[in-house]
C-alpha positions in Angstrom: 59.0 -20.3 48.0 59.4 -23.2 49.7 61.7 -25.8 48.2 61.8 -29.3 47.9 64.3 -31.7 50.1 67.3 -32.4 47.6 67.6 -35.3 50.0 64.3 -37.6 49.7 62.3 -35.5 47.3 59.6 -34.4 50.3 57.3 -31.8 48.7 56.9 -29.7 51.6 60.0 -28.7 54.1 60.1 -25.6 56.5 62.2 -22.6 56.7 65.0 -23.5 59.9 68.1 -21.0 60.4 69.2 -17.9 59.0 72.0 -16.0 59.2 73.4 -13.1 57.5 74.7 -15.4 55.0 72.4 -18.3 54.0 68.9 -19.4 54.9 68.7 -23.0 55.3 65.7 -25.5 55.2 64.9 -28.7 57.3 63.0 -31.5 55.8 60.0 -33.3 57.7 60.6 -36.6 56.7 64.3 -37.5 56.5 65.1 -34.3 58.4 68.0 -33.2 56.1 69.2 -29.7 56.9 70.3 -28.1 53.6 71.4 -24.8 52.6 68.4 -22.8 50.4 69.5 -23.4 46.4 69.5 -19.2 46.0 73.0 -19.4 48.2 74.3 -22.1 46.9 78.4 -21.6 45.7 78.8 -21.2 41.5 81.1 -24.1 40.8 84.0 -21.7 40.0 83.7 -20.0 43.8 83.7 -23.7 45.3 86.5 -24.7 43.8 88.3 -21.3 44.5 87.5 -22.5 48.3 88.3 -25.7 48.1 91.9 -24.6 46.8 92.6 -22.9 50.1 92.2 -26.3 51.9 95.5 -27.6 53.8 95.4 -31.4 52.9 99.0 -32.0 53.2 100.2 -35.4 53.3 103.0 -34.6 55.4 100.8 -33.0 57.9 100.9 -35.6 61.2 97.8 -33.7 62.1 95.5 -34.8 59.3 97.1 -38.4 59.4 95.8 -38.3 62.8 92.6 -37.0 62.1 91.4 -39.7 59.2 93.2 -42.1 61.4 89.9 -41.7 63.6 88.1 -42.9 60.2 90.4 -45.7 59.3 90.8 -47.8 62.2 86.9 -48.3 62.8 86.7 -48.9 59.2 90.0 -51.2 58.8 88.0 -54.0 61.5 85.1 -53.9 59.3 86.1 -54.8 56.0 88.1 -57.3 56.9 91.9 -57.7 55.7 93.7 -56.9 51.8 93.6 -57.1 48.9 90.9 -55.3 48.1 90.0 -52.5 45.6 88.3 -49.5 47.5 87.4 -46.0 46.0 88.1 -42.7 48.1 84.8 -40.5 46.6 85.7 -36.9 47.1 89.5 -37.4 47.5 90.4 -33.6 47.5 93.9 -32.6 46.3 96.0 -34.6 48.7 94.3 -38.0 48.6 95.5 -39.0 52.2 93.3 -41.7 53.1 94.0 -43.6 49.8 97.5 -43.1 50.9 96.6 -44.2 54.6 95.1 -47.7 52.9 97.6 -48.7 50.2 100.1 -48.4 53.2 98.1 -51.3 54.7 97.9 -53.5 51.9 94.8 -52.4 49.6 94.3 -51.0 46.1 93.2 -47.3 46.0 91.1 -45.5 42.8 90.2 -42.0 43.2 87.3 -39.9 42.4 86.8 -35.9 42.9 85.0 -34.1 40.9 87.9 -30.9 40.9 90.7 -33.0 41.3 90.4 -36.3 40.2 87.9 -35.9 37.3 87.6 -39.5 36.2 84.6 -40.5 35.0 85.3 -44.1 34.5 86.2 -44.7 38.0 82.3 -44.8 38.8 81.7 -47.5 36.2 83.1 -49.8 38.5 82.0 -51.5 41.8 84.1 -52.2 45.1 84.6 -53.7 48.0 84.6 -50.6 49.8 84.3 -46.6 49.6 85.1 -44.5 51.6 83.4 -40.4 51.5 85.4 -38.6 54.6 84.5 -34.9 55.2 82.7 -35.1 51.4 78.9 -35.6 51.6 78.5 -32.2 53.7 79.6 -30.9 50.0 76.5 -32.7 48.4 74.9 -29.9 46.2 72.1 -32.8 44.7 72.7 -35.0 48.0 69.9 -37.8 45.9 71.5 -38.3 43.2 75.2 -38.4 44.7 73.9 -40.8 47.6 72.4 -43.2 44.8 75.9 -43.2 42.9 77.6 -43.9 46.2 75.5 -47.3 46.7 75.9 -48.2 42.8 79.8 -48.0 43.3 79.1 -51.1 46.2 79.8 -54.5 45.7 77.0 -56.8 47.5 77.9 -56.8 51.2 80.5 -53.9 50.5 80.5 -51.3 53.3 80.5 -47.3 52.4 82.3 -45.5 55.1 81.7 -41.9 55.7 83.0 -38.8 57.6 80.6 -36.2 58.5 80.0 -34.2 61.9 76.5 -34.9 62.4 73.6 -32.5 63.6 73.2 -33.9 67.4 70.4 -31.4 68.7 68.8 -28.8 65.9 68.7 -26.2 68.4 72.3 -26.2 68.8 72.9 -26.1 64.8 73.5 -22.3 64.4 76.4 -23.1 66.8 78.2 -25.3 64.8 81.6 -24.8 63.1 80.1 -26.9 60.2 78.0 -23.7 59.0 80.7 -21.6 59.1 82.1 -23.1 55.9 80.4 -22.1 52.5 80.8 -25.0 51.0 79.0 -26.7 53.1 75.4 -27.0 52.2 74.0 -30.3 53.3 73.4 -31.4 57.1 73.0 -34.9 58.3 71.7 -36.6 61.5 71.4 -39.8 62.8 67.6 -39.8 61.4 68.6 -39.2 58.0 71.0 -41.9 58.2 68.6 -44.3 59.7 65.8 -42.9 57.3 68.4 -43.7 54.3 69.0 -47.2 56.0 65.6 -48.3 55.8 64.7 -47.0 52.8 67.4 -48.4 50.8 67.8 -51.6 52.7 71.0 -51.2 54.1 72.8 -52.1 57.4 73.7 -49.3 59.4 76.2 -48.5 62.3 77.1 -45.3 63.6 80.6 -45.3 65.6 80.8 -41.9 66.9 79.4 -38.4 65.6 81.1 -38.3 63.3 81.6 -41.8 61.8 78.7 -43.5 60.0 79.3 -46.8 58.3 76.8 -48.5 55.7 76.5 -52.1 54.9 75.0 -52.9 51.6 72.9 -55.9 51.6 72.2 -56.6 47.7 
């Protein structure tokens, strides 16, 4: 059965990649890669993988490694205070670490390990979604929370390795991990831009940032 793109709603995607653990899909029209919904994770055997993640704040090594976010994003929306929201923080929230260092206000939001729900009543200034939309099990509906969280002219910075050539996809270390189900390109980010009327700059391949314009 063909299923519909859990990214733009298209009716119609195609069957793209299997291996001998998940078949995934490709959509037409936005050109989302995502994981068929039969092999999705249950919620209890994501979480079980997420817990094996080494976050640690002490590690020099991840400090480095969001550092390749932050500075990008630091010349873009411009200098403190402001109030930003890390979406998908994970158990060591090092980026909101990395930022109230420099000056601005940090609130939280995981769905495992920082369960607040009143966090997303609010708008900011910024958010930031580092190695977190990959995760996206209903990528729609998380992407139109993400832009309701943004203050007019706010910027949305995210962390994803994108999908440069399809035909090298069943090479990439990004499949290898379970929990990741959804696939991005530059076309889905450009197709997302358009659609939604935002302002779009992609720094590397890795790191996408999103203007709002409303």
């Amino acid at each position: 059965m063909i299923e519909p793109c859990p990214l733009c709603q298209f009716t119609t995607t195609t069957p793209f990649f299997s291996d001998n653990r998940r078949d995934y899909l490709r959509c037409p029209q936005c050109k989302l890669i995502f994981v068929s919904r039969d092999d999705l994770l249950s919620k209890k055997e994501e979480k079980a993988r997420y817990d094996l993640h080494q976050n640690n704040p002490e590690d020099a090594g991840y400090h480095q490694f969001l550092n390749q976010f932050a500075q990008p994003f630091l010349k873009r929306i411009g200098p403190p205070p402001q109030h930003g929201l890390d979406f998908g923080s994970g158990p060591g929230p090092v980026l909101a670490m990395i930022l109230e260092k420099k000056g601005f206000k940090m609130s939280l939001y995981d769905p495992y390990y920082s369960p607040d729900p009143a966090v997303l009543d609010n708008s900011y200034d910024f958010v930031t979604c580092t190695e977190t939309i990959e995760h996206f099990y209903k990528p729609d509906k998380d992407w139109r929370l993400l832009l309701s969280l943004l203050k007019p002219g706010a910027w949305l910075g995210i962390m994803t390795q994108l999908v440069k050539d399809p035909q090298e996809f069943s090479g990439m270390h990004y499949i290898k991990d379970m929990t990741h189900v959804s696939f991005f390109s530059r076309h889905t980010f450009q197709y997302l831009a358009d659609r939604d009327n935002l302002h779009l700059e992609i720094e590397a391949d890795n790191l996408i940032f999103i203007k709002s314009k409303h």
